[in-house]
N, C-alpha and C positions, 0 to 999 in steps of 0.2 A: 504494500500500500504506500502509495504516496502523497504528501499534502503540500500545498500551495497555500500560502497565506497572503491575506491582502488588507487593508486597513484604508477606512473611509470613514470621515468626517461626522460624528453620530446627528442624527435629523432630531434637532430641539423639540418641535412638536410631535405627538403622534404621529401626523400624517405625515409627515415628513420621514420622521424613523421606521413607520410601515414602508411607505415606498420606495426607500432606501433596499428594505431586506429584500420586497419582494423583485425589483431591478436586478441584485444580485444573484436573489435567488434565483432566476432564468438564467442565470449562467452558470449554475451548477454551485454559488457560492451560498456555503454555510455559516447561518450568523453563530459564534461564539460569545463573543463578550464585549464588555466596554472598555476603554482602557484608556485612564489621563495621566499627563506626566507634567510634573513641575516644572520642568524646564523648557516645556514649550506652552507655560500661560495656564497649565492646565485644559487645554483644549482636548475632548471628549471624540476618542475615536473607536471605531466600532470593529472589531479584529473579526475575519471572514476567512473560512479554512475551504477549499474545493479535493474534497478523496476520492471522490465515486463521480462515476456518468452517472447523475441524474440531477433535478431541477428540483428547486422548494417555493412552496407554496405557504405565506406568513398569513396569520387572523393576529389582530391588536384588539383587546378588551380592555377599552378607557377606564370603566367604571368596576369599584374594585367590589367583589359579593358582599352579599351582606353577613353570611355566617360562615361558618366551615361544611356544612351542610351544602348551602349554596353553592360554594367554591365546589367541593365533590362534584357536585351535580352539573354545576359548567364543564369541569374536567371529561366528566366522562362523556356526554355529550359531544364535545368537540373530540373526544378519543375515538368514537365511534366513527366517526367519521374520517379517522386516519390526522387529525393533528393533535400530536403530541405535544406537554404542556414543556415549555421553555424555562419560565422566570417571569418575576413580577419587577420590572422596572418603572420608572419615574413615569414613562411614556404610558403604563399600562400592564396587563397580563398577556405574555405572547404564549402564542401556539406556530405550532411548526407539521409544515407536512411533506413529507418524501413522494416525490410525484412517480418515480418508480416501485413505489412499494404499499405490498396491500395491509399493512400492517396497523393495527387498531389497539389503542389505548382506554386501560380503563385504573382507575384511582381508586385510593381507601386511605383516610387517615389514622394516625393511633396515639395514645395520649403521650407527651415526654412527663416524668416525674418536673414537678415543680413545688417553689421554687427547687432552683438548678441544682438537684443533690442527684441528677441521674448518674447511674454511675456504668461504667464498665460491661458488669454483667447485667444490668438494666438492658443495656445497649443490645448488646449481644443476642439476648433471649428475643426481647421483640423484635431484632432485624433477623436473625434464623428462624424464629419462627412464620413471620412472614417469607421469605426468601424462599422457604421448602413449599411454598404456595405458587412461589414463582411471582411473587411483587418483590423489586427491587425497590431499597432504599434509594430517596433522591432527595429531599433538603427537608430541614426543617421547615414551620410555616406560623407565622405568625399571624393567628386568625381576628385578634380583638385586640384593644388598648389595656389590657391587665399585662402584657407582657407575657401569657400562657403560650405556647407554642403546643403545635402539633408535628408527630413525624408524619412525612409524606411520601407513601408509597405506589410506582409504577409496574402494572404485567401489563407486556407485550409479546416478550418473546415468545412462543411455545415450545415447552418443556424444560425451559429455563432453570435451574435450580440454586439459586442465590445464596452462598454461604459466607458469614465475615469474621475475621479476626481484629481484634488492637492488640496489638505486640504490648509489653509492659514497660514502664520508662522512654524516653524521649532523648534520639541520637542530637549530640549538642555539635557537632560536628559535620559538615559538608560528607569525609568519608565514610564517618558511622554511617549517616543518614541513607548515604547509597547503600552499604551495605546491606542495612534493612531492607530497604526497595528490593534488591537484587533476589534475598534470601526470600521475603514474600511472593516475587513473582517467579521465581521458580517453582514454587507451589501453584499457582495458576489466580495466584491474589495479585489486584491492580488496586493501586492507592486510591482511594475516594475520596479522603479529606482531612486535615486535622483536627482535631477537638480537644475543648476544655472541659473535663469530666465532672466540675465538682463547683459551687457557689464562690470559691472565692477568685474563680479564672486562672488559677495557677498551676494544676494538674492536666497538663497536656499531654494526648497521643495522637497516635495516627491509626484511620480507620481501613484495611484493605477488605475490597469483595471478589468475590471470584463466581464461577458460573461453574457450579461443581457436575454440569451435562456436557460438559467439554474439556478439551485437553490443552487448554490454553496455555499459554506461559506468557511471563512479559518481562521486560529487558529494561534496565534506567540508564540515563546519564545526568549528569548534573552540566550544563554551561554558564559562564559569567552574565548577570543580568547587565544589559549595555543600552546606553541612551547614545545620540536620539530615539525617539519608537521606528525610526528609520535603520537603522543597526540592528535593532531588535528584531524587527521584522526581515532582515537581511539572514540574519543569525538564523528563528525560524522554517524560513526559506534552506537554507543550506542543508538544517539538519531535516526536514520535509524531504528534502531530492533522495535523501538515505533510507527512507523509511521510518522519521522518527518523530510523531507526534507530540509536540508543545501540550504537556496537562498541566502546570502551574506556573506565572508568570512572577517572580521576584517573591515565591511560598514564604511562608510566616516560620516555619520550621528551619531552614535554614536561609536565614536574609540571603540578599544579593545573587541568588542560582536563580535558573530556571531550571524545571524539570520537564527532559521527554522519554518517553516511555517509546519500545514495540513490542505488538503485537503479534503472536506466531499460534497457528491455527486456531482463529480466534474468528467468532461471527457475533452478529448481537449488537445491544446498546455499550458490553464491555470494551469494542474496541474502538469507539470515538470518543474524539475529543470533544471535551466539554468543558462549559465556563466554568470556571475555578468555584467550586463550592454547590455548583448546580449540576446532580450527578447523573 
């Protein structure tokens, strides 16, 4: 697999950020993420990856549900119909649809412990137990002004089987960190994301899932985080032409890296790239 990246100017309004994606996405380009950098004004640009011949198709929902019930209920709705839920940005809630693929989406929420005393095997039980269902963990979701969070889980694949580990302790180290990477995906676990386990924000780890109906494996490296986003996107680009997908852009776990990851017989939502923290 190989990925191209490209980077455009994010559209301030709605319609402007819809039309933005859906322009791209006739060319086969897929939206990732946002990305501003202080050195250039902070000016908000919108990172766009193209891996597969095929074309996407964006829906923008302005207005935000009224409950978590609601939310569900748009989810699946638009899942049904083959768009896949995104992220909820400034702009809106996006939805995303693979115009090559018959593939349909449907959603379930589940409670996180609050306040923030989830812990570990909290984690663990509700994302295996869902995962042997075949819903994958995708982000938290903050459904009301109490600061309550709900986890948020996607099945699409068929016959999917989603199992996760958090290693214990946290590599303080660029080489630990790879190493951990490495020794997880040799086991067929892809990094998902970091997290702080505990109310005072100070107990960090790192969360991997794997698709335990497949024989996946996956590969890390760590490169220097480089400014301008024109370097960056250069940088990217170079390791894209090798087969080497960009999953976190300057990660909290070890500052100043980037991390790309490959993928080896690997099918599913586990081998794209996806916006940092939006799984």
């Amino acid at each position: 697999m190989m990925y191209e990246h490209q980077a455009s100017t994010t559209g301030a309004t709605a319609a402007k950020f819809l039309a933005l994606l859906n322009a791209e996405g006739a060319k086969g380009y897929r939206y990732v993420s946002d990305l501003a950098y202080s050195t250039e004004n902070n000016v908000t640009k919108s990172l766009l990856i193209k891996d597969a011949e095929t074309t996407y198709t964006y829906e923008l929902l302005e207005a935000t549900p009224a409950s978590e019930a609601d939310f569900v209920q748009q989810a699946n709705a638009r899942g049904a119909r083959g768009f896949q839920y995104i992220g909820i940005y400034a702009q809106g809630l996006l939805y995303r649809k693979n115009n090559s693929s018959g593939a349909t989406y449907s959603y379930l929420t589940k409670p996180n412990q609050f306040p923030r005393t989830k812990t570990r095997d909290y984690f663990l039980a509700q994302a295996n137990e869902q995962g042997a269902d075949g819903y994958r963990y995708v982000q938290e979701y903050l459904f009301d002004s109490s600061g309550n969070t709900s986890a948020l889980y996607e099945k699409s694949a068929p016959g999917a089987i989603y199992s996760y580990e958090v290693p214990a302790g946290t590599p303080t180290t660029g080489d630990a960190f790879l190493a951990e990477l490495n020794a997880q995906g040799t086991k067929g676990f892809r990094l998902l994301e970091p997290y702080l386990f505990d109310a005072s924000f100070s107990t960090g780890n790192h969360i991997y899932v794997k698709d335990a109906s497949q024989s996946t494996t996956f590969s890390y490296l760590l490169r220097d985080y480089l400014l301008p986003s024109a370097e960056m996107l250069a940088q990217a680009n170079e390791e894209g032409a090798k087969g080497n997908g960009l999953l976190f852009v300057v990660p909290i776990m070890i500052p100043g890296k980037n991390i790309y990851y490959t993928p080896a017989n690997c099918s599913g939502p586990l081998c794209d790239v996806h916006a940092p923290f939006i799984n």
